[in-house]
N, C-alpha and C positions, 0 to 999 in steps of 0.2 A: 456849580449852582449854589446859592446862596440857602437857599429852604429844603427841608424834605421835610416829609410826612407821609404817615401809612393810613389809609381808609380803614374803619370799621363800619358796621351795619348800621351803627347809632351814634357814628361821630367821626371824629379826625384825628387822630391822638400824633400831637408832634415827635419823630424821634429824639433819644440821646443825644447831647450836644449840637443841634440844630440851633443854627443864628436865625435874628429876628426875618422873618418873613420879607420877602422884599415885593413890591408895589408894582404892576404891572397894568397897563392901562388894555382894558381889555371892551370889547364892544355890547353890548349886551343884544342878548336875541334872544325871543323867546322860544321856546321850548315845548310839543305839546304832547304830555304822556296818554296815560291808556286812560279812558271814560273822561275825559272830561277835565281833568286834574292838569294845573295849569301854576307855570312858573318860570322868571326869567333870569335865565342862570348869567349872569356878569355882572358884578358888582358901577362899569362906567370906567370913565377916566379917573385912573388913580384906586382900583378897586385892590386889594389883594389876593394873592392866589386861594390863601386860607378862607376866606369871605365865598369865591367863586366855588371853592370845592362844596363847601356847607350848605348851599344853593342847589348843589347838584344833587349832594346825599338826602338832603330835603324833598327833592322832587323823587329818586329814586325811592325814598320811604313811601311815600301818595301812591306812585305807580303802583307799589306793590300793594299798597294798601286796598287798591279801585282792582285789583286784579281779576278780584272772586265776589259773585253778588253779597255773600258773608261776611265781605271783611277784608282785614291783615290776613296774613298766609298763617300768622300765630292764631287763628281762632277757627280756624278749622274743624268739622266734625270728628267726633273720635274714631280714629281708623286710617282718617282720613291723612296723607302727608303734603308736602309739597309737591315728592318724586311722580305723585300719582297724574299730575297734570302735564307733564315730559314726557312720562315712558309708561304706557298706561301695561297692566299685566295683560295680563294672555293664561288662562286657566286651562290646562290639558291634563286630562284624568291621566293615573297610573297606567302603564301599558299598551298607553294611544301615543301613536309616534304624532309630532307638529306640525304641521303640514302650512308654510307661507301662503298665504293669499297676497297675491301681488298679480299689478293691475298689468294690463298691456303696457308691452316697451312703445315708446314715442316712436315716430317715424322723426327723418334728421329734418329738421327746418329749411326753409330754401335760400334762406336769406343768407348775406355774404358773410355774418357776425359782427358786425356792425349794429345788428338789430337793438341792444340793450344801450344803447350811447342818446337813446331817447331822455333815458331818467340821468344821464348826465353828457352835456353836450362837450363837457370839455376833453370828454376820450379822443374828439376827432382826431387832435394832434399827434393820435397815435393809430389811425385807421390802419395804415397797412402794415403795422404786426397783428392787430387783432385778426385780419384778414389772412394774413399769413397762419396764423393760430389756428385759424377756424378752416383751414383747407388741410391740416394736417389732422383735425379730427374726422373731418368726415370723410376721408382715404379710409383711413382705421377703420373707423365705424363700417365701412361699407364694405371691408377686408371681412371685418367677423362676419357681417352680415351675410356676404356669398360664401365662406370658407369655412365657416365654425357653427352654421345652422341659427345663426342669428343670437344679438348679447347675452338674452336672458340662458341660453345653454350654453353659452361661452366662458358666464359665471359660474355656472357649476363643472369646472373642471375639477374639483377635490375631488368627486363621483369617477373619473376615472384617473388621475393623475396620483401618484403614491401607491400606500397601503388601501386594497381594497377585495370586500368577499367579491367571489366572483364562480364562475364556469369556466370547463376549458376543456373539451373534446368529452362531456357528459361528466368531469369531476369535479365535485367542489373542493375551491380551494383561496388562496389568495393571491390576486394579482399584486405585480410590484410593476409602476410604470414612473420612468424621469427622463424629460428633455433635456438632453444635454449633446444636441448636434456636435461641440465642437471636442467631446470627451472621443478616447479611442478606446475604453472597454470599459464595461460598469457593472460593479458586483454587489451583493448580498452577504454583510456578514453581521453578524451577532452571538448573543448567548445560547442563540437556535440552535445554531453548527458550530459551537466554539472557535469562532470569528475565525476559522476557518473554511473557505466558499467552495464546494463541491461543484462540479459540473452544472450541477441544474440551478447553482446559483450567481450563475452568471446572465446578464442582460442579453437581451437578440437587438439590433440598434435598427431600424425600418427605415425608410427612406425619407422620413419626414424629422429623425436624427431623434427619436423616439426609442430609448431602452426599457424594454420587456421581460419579465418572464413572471412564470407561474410556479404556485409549490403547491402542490392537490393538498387534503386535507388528510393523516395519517391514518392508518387503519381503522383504529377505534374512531373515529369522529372527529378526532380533537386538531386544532390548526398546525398547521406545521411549525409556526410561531407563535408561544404562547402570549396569551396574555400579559400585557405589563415588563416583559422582559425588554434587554436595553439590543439595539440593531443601529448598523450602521453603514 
């Protein structure tokens, strides 16, 4: 390729030894950003890429500009960031555990997944992999749903899977749980036991190829595994 160039925020800056730009005829179309803000990015027959880019970075400055009734994202109230309109905060006092709110899971749709090829018709040429796609989700889907107590507890497998506090014939203690059907013995070692594995730290393997075991919590109170030490 004859040109490069790297975008910045407020222009085009050609690189190092880049030859002259070459001409490419390009169609013009217009464009329509956020509120209202309007521009049409192709220069025509015989426009250059350089021209068509600075059209683009031009409309991308307006968009951002019309974003916020305020302004540019640069004039912002004090406090105020960009991040704030992405990923807004979540304020939880000291000693309050966070608790998701999160809405009911969808039920699956009926439709064959072809349903989205509305907003572009020319998927059809590919209907029967979408089709194909979409009947191996919703097996799955429907796997967890009768087997695993439906997605949303299906996600929280970290709650029983690994290191976890736990019970176990009225002790506390810490569970240790890993799927590994096709393993044939699965142990516990660390700095805990001088990565040497005693009897009770070896797994139990269940029928669902699920290795278990429990370490109660040691006389005094304290884990059988301390804090922050390395395990393996």
């Amino acid at each position: 390729m004859a040109f490069s160039a790297t975008r910045f925020a407020n222009g085009i800056k050609p690189l190092k030894n880049a030859q002259a730009p070459i001409r490419v005829p390009v169609r013009s179309t217009p464009v329509k950003p956020v509120r209202g803000a309007s521009l049409v990015v192709g220069a025509g027959e015989g426009g250059s890429v350089v021209e068509v880019l600075k059209q683009e970075n031009e409309l991308l400055k307006r968009t951002l500009g019309a974003f916020t009734e305020e302004g540019p994202l640069d004039s912002l109230p004090e406090g105020v960031s960009a991040e704030d309109f992405w990923s807004p905060a979540v304020e939880v006092a000291d000693g309050v555990e966070m608790v998701d709110e999160l809405g009911p899971i969808t039920p699956i749709p009926s439709h064959d997944g072809t349903e989205c090829f509305k907003w572009d018709q020319t998927l059809w040429t590919k209907a029967d992999h979408f089709r194909y796609r979409w009947n191996i989700f919703k097996n799955i889907r429907n796997a967890i749903d009768q087997n695993e107590g439906g997605f949303n507890k299906f996600t929280q497998g970290y709650k029983y899977y690994g290191l976890n506090r736990g019970t176990h014939e009225g002790k506390q203690g810490i569970w240790y749980r890993e799927w590994a059907p096709g393993a044939k013995a699965l142990c516990l070692v660390g700095e805990f036991n001088n990565w040497n594995p005693s009897d009770v730290h070896w797994g139990i393997k269940n029928q669902f190829g699920v290795f278990e075991l429990f370490m109660p919590d040691k006389p005094d109170g304290t884990p059988a595994i301390p804090h922050r030490t390395k395990i393996e």
